[in-house]
Z-matrix of the N, CA and C atoms (Angstrom, degrees):
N
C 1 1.453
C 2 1.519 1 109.42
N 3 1.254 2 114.59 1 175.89
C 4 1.968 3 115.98 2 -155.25
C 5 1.752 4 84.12 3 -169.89
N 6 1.381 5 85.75 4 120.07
C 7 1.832 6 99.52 5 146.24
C 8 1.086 7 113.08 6 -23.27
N 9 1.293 8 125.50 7 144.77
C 10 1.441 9 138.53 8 154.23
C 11 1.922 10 121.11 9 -85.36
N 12 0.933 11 108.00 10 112.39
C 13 1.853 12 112.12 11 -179.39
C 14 1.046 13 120.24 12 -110.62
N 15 1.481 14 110.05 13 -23.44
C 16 1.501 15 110.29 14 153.97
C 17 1.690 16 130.10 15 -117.35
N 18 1.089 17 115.25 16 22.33
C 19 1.580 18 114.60 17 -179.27
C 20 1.187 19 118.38 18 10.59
N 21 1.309 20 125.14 19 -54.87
C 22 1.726 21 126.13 20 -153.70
C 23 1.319 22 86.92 21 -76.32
N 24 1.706 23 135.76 22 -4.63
C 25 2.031 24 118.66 23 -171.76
C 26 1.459 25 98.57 24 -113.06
N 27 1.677 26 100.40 25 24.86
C 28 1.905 27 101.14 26 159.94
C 29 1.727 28 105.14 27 -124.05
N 30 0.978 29 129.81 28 16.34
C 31 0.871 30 119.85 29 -178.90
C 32 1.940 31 106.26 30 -65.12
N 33 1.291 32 110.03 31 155.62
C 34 1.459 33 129.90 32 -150.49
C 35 1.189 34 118.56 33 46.43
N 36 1.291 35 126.94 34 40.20
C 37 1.766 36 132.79 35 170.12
C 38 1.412 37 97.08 36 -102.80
N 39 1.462 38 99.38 37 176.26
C 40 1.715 39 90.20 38 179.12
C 41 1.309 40 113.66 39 -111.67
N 42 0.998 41 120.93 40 164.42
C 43 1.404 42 126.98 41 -167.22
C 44 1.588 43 109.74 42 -127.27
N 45 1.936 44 102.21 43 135.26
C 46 1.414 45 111.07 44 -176.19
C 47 0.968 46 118.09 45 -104.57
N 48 1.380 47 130.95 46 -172.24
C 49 1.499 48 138.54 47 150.10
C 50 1.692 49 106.97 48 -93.23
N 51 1.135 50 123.84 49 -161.82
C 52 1.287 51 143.65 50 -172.89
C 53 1.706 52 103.80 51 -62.96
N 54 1.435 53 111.02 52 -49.30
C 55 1.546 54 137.91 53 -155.46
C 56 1.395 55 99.40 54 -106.17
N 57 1.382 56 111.72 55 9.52
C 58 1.731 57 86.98 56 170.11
C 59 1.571 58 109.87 57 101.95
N 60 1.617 59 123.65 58 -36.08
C 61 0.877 60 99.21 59 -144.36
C 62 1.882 61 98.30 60 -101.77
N 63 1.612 62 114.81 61 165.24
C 64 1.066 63 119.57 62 -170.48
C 65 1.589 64 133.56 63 -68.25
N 66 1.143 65 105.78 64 124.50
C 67 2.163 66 97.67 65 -175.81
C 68 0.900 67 103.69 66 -105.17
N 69 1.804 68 142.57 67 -15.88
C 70 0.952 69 154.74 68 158.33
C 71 1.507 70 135.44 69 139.90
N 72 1.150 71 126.35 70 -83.55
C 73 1.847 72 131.13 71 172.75
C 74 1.218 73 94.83 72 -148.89
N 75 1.557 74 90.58 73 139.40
C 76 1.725 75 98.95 74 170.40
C 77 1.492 76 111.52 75 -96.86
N 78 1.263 77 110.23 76 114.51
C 79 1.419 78 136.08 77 -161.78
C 80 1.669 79 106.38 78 -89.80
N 81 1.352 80 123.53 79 -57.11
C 82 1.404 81 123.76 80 167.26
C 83 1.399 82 111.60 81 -162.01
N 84 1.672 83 105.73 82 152.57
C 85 1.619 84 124.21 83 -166.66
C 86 1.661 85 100.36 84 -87.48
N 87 1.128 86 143.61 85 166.73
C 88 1.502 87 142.47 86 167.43
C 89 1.476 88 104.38 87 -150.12
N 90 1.454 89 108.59 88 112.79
C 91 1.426 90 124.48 89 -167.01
C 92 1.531 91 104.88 90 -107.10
N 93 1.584 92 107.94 91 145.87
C 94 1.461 93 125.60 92 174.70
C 95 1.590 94 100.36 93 -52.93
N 96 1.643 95 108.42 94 129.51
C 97 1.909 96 88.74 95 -177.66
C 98 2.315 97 99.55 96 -83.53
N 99 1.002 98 104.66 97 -13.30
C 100 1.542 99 96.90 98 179.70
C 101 1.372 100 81.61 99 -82.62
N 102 1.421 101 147.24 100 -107.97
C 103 1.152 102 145.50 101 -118.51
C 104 1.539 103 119.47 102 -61.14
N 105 1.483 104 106.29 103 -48.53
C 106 1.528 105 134.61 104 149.27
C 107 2.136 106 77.66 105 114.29
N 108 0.899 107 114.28 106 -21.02
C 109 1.525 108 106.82 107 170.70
C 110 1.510 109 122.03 108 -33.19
N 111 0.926 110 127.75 109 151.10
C 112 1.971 111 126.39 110 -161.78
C 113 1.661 112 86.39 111 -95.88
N 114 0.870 113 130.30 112 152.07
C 115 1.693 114 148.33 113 -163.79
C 116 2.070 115 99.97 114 -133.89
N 117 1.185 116 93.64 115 -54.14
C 118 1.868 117 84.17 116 -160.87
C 119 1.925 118 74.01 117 -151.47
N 120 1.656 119 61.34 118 172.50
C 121 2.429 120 95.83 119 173.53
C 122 1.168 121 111.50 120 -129.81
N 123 0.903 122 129.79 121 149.84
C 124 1.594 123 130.44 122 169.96
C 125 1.840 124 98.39 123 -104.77
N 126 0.807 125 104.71 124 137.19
C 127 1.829 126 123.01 125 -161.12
C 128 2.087 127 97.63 126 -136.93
N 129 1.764 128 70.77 127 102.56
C 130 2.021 129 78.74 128 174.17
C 131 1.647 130 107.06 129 -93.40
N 132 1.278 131 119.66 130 130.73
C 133 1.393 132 132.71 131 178.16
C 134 1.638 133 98.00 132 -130.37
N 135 1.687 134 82.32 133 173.67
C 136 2.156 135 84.13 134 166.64
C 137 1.564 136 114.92 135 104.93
N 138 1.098 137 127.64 136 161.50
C 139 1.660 138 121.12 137 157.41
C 140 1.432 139 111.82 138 -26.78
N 141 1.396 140 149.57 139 111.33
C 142 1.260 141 132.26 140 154.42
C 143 1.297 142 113.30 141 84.44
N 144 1.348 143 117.13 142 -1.51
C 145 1.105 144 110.88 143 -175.85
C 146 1.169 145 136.23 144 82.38
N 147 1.692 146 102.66 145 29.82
C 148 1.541 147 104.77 146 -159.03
C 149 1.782 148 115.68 147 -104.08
N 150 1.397 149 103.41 148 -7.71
C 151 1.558 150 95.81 149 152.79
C 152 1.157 151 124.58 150 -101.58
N 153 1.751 152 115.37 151 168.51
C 154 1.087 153 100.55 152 167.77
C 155 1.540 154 88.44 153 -137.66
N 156 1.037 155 95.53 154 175.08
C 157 1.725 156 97.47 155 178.71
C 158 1.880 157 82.11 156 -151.81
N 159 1.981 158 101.22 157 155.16
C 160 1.449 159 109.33 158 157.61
C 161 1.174 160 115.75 159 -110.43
N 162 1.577 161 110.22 160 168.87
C 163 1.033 162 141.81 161 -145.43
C 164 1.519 163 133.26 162 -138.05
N 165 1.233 164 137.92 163 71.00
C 166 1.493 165 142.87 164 -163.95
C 167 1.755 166 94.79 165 -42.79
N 168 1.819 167 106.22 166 133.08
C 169 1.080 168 112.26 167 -178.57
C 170 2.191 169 109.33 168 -97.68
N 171 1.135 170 86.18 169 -3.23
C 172 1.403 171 84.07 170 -172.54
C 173 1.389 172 111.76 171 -48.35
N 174 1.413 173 114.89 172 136.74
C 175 1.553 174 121.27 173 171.76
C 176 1.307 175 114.57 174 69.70
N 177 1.839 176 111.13 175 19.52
C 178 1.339 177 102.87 176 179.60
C 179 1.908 178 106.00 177 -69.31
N 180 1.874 179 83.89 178 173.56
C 181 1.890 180 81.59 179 166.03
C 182 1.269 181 81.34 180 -161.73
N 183 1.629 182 117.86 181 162.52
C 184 1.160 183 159.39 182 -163.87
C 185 1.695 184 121.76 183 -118.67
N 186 1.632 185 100.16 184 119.28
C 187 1.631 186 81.81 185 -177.91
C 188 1.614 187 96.46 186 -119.72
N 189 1.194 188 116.97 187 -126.59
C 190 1.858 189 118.20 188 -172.10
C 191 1.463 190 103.67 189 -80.89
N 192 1.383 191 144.37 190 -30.73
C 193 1.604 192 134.05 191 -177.82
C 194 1.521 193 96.41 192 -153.47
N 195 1.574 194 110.33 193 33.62
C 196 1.462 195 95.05 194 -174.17
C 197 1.928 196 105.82 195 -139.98
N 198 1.686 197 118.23 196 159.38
C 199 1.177 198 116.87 197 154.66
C 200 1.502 199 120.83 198 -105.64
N 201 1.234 200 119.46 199 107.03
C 202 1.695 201 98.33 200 172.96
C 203 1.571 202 112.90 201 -108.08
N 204 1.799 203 86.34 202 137.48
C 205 1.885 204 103.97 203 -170.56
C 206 1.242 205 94.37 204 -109.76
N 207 1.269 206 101.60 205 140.51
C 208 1.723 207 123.89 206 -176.93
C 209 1.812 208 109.51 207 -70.82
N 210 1.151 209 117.69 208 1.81
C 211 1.677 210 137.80 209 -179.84
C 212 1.912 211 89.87 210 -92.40
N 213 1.534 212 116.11 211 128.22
C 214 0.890 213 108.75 212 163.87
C 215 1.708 214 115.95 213 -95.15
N 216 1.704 215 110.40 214 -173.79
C 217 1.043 216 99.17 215 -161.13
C 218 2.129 217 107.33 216 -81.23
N 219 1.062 218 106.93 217 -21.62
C 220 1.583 219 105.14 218 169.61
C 221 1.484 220 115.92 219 -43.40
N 222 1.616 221 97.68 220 -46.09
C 223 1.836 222 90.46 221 -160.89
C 224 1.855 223 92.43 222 -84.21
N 225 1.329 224 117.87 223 -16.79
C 226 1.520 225 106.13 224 -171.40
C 227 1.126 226 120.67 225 -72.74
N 228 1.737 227 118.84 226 -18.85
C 229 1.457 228 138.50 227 141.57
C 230 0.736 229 143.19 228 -30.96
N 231 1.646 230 112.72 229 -58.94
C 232 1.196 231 138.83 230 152.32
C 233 1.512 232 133.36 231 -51.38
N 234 1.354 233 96.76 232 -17.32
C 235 1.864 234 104.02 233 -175.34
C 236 1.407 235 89.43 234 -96.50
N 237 1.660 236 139.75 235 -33.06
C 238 1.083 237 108.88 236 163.86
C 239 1.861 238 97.64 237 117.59
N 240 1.415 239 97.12 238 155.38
C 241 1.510 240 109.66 239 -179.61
C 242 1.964 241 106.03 240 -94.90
N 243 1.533 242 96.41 241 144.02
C 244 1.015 243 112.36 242 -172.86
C 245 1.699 244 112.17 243 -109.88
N 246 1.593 245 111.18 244 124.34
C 247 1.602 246 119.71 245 -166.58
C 248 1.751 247 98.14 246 -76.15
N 249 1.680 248 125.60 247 154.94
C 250 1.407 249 118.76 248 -177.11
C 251 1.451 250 116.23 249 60.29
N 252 1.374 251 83.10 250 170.92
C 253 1.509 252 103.83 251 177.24
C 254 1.651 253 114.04 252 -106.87
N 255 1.263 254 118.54 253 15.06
C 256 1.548 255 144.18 254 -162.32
C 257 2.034 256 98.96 255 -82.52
N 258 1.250 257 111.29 256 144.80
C 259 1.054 258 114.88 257 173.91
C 260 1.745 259 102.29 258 -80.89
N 261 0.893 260 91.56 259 139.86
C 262 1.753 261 99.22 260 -176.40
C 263 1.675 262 114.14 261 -81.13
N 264 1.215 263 86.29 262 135.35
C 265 2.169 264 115.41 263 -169.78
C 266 1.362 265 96.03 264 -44.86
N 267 1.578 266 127.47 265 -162.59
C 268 1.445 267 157.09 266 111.22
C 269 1.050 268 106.82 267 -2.43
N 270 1.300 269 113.34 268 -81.79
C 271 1.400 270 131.72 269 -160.07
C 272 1.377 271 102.51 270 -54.33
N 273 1.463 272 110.26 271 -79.13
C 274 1.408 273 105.69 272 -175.49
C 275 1.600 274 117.25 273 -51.83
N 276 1.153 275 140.46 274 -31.17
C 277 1.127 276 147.84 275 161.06
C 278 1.673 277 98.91 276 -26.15
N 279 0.987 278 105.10 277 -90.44
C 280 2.298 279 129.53 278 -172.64
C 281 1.571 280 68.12 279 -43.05
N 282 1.232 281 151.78 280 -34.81
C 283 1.695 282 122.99 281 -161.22
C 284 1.566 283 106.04 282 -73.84
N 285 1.037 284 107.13 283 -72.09
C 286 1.567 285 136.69 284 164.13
C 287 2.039 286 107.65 285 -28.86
N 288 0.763 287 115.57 286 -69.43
C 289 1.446 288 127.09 287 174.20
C 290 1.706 289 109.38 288 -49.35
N 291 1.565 290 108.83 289 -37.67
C 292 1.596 291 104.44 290 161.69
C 293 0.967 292 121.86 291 -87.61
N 294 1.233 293 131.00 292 -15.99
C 295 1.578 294 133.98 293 171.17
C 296 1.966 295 114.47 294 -71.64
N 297 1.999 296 91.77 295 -48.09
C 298 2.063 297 77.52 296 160.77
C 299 1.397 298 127.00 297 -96.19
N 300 1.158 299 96.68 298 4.81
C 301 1.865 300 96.04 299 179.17
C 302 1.496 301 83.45 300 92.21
N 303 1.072 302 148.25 301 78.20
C 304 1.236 303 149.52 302 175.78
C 305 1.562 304 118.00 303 -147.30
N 306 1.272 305 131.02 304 129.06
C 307 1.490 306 121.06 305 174.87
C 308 2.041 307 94.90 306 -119.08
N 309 1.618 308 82.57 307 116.44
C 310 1.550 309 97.94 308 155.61
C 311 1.483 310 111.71 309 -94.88
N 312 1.758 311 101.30 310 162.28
C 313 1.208 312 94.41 311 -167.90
C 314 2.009 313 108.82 312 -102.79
N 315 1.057 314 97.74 313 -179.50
C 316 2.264 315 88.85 314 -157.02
C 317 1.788 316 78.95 315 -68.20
N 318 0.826 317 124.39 316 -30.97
C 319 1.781 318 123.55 317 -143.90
C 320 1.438 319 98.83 318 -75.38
N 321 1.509 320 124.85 319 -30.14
C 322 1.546 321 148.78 320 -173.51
C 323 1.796 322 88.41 321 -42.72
N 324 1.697 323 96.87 322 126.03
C 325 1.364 324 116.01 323 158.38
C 326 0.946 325 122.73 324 -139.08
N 327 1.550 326 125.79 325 123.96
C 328 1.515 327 122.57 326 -168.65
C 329 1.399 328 110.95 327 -123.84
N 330 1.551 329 83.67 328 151.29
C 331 1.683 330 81.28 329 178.78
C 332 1.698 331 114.64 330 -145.95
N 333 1.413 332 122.96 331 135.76
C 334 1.374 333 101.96 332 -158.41
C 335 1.514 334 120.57 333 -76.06
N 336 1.254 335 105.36 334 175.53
C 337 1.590 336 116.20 335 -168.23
C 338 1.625 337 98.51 336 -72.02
N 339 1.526 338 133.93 337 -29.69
C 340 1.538 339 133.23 338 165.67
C 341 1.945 340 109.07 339 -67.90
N 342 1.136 341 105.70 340 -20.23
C 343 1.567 342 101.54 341 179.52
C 344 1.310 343 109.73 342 -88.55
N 345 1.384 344 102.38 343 -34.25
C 346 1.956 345 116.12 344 -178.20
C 347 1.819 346 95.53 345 -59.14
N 348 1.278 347 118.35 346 -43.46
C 349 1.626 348 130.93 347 -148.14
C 350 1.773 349 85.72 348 -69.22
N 351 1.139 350 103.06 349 -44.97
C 352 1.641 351 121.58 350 -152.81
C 353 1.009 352 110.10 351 -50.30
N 354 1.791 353 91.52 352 -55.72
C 355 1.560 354 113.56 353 -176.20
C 356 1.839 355 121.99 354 -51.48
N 357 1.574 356 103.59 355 -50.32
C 358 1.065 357 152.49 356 -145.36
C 359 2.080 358 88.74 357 -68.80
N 360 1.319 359 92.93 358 -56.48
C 361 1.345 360 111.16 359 176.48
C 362 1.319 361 126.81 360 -76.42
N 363 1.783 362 112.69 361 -32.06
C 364 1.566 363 124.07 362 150.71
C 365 1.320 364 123.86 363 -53.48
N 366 1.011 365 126.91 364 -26.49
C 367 1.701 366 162.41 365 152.05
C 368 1.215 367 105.39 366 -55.34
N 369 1.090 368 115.65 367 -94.92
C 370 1.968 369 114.82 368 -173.11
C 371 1.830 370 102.99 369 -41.25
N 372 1.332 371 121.96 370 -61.88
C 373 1.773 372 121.87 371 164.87
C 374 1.518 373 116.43 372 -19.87
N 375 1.025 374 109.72 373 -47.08
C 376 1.348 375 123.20 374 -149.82
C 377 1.760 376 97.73 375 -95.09
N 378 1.291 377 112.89 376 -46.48
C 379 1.358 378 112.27 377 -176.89
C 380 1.731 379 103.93 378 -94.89
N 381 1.429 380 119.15 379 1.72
C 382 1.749 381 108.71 380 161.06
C 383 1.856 382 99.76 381 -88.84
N 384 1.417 383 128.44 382 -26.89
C 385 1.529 384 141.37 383 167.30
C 386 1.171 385 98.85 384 -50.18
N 387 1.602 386 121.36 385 -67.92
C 388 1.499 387 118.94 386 179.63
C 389 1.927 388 123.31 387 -44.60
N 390 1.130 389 100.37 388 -36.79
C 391 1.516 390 108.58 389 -179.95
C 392 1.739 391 103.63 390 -91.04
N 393 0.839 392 129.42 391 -40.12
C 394 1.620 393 114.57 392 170.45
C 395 1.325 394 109.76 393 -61.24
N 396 1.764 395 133.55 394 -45.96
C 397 0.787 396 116.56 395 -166.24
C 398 1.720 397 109.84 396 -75.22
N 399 1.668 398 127.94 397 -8.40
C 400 1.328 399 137.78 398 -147.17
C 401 1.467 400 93.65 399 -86.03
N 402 1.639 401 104.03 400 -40.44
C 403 1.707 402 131.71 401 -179.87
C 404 1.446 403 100.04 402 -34.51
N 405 2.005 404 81.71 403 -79.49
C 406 0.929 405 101.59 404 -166.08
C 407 1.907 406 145.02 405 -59.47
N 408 1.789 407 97.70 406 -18.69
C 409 1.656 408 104.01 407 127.57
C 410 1.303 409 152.22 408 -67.30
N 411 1.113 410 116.10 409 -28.02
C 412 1.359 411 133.74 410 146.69
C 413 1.408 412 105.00 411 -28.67
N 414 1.458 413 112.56 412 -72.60
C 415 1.429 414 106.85 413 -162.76
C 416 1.460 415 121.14 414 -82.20
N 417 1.584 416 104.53 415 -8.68
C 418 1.628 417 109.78 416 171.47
C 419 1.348 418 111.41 417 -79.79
N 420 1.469 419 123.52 418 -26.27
C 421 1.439 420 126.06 419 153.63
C 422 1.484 421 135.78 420 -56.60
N 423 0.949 422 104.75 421 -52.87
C 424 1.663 423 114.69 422 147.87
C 425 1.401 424 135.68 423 -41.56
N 426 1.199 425 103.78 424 -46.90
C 427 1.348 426 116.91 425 168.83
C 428 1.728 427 116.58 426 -78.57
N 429 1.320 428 91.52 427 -26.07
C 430 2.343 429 102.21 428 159.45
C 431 1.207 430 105.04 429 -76.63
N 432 0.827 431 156.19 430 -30.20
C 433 1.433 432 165.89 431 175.09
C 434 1.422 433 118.32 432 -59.89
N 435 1.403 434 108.29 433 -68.78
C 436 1.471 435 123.43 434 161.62
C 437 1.783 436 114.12 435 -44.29
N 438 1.047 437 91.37 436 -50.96
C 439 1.928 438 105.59 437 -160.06
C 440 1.841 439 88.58 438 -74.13
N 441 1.108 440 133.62 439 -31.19
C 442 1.606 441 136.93 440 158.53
C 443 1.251 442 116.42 441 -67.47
N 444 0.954 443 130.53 442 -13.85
C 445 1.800 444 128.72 443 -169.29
C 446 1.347 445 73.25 444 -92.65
N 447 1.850 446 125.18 445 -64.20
C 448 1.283 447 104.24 446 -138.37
C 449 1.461 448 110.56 447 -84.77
N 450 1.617 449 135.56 448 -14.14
C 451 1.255 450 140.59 449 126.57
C 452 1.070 451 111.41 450 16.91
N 453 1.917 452 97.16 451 -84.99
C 454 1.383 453 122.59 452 -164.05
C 455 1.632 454 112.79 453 -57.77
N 456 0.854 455 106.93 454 -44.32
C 457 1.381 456 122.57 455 -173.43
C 458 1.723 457 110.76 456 -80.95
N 459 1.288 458 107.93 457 -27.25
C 460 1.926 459 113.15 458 168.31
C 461 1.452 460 106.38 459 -79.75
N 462 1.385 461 111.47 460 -33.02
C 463 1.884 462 108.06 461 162.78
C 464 1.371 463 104.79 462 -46.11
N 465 1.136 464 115.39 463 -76.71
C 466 1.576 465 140.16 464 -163.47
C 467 1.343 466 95.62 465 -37.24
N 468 1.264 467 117.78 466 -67.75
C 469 1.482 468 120.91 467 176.21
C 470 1.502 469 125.98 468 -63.89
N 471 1.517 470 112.15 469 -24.35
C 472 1.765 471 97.38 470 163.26
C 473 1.698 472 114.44 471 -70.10
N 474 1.451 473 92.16 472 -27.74
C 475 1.989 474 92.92 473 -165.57
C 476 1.510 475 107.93 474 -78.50
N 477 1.600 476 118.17 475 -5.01
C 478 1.376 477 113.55 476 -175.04
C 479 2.011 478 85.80 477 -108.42
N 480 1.532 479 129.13 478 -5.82
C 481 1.455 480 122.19 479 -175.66
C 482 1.400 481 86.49 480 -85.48
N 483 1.209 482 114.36 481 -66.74
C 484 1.779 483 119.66 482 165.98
C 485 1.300 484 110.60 483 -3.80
N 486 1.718 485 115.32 484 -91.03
C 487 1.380 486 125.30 485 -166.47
C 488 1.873 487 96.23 486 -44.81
N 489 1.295 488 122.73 487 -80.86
C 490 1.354 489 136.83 488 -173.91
C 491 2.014 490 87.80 489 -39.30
N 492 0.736 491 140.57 490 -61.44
C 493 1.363 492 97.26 491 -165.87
C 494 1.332 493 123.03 492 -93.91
N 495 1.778 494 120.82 493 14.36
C 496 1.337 495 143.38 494 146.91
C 497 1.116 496 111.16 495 -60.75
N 498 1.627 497 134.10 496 -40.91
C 499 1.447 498 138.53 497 162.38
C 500 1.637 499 105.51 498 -45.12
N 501 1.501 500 96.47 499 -75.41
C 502 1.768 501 113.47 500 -175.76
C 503 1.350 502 103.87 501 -28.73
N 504 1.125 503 122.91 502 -55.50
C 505 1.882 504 147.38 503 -170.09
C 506 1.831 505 91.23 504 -42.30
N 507 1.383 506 111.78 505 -45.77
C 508 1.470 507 115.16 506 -142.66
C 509 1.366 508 113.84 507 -100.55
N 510 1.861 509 96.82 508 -24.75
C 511 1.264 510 110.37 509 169.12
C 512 1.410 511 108.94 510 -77.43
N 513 1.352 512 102.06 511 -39.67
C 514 2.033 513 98.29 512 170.09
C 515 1.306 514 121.76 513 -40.89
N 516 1.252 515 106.67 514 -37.94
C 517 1.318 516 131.75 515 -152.18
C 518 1.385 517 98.20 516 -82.96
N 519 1.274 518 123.97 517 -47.37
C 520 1.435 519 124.81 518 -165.68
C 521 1.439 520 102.51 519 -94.05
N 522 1.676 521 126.38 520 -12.33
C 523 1.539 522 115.33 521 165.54
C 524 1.220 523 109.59 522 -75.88
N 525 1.162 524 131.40 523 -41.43
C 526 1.585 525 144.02 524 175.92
C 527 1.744 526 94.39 525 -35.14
N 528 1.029 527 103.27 526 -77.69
C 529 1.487 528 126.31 527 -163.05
C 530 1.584 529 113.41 528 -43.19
N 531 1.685 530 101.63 529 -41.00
C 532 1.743 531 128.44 530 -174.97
C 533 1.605 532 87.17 531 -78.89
N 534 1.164 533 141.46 532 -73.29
C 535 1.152 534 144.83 533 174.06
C 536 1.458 535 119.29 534 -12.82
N 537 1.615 536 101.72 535 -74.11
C 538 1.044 537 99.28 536 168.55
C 539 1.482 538 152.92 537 -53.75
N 540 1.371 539 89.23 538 -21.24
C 541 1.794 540 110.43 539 -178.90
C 542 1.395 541 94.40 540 -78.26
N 543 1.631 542 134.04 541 -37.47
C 544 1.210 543 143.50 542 -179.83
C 545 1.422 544 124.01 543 -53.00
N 546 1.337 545 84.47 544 -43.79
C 547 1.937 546 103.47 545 177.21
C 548 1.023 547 118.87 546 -100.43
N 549 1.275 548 126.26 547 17.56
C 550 2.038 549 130.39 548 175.31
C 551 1.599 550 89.83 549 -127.14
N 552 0.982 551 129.40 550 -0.59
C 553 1.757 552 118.84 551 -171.43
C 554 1.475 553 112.75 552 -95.01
């Protein structure tokens, strides 16, 4: 058997007591949100799987399809089934902590390893959004940039079409004029 370092990448294995014997599937991990350390499991047993009760992970270990928790299965009984899929309050905390002989501390906030995932992934979304959209200013700037050069540069070129056909204007002007002196003489 081997420490556990990642708990939450056994979830649906089964989970023991000390002796072997079965508490059921490990359904989800619930981690300290300051420490990020795993605190308890929620362990589905029953018809279908319809309880769950938690589970202090301390001193777990891991063998080929299994978790074994140093909580046997009497007292895990005894601590009782847990309503939701909600990380458990205060209250339930001081419940749990008298059921293993355990003192959590009031400050303890948990949050499960499917809410951590959630987040985790609301997060990664959000910061691949951040970079498309970063791109995607980038290139609307660029493309302002461009569309101003060539502005700048279509000014440049009306005020030099301008001058040149203010010339043209003058040269008209002065054949007209030559012409005329040509054709009255």
């Amino acid at each position: 058997m081997i420490g556990v370092e990642r708990i939450q990448d056994w979830r649906g294995q089964r989970v023991i007591d000390p002796d072997g014997e079965e508490l059921g599937k490990l359904d989800d991990v619930f981690f300290d949100t300051v420490s990020g350390m795993p605190m308890l499991i929620a362990v589905k047993s029953g018809l279908l799987g319809r309880k769950s009760t938690l589970v202090p992970v301390n001193d777990a270990t891991v063998g080929p399809d299994y978790v074994r928790v140093t909580h046997r299965k009497e007292m895990v009984d005894r601590a009782g089934a847990i309503g939701g899929e909600t990380a458990p309050d205060a209250e339930r905390l001081g419940e749990l902590g008298t059921a293993y002989g355990l003192k959590f501390s009031d400050r303890v906030q948990l949050e499960s390893a499917t809410e951590r995932e959630t987040n985790q992934a609301e997060a990664e979304a959000a910061r691949a959004r951040a970079a498309r959209l970063e791109t995607e200013a980038q290139q609307k700037h660029l493309a302002h940039e461009d569309a101003r050069a060539r502005a700048q540069s279509a000014g440049t070129d009306a005020g030099q079409a301008e001058r040149e056909a203010e010339q043209a204007r003058r040269a008209a002007q002065e054949a007209r004029e030559q012409a005329d002196r040509y054709g009255t003489a």
